[in-house]
Residue, then its C-alpha position, 0 to 999 in steps of 0.5 A: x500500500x501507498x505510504x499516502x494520508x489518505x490511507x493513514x490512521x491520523x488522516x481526518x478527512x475534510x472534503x473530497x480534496x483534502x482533510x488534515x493530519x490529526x497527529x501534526x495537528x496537535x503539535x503545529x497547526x497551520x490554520x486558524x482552526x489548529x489543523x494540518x492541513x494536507x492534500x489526500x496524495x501527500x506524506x510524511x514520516x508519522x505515516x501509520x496503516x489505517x487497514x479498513x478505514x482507507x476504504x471507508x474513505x474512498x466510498x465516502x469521496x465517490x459518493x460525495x463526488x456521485x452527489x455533486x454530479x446528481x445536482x448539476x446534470x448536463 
């Protein structure tokens, strides 16, 4: 598997581009929220398997994404 957030335990997925790194968040912040945020292609040494969780995630973007085209048919 790909060393990549997306497939990462300390991954919070925000939206389907991006979400923010749970583990750097609570060291240094970037935002005015406190959260790191990262793109879901991105990596970093504090990498940690999430197993099953990448999954979860992926279905939650392509439906999240099946929505977004259901609003604005062409």
């Amino acid at each position: 598997m790909n060393q990549i957030c997306m497939s990462c335990k300390f991954f919070k997925i925000e939206d389907e581009f991006s979400g923010y790194c749970k583990k750097l968040s609570k060291t240094a912040g970037d935002d005015k929220t406190g959260k790191h945020i990262v793109k879901q292609d991105d990596s970093c040494g504090q990498w940690k398997d999430c197993g099953q969780q990448y999954y979860i995630r992926l279905g939650w973007i392509k439906a999240q994404q099946k929505q977004g085209r259901d609003k604005n048919p062409r």
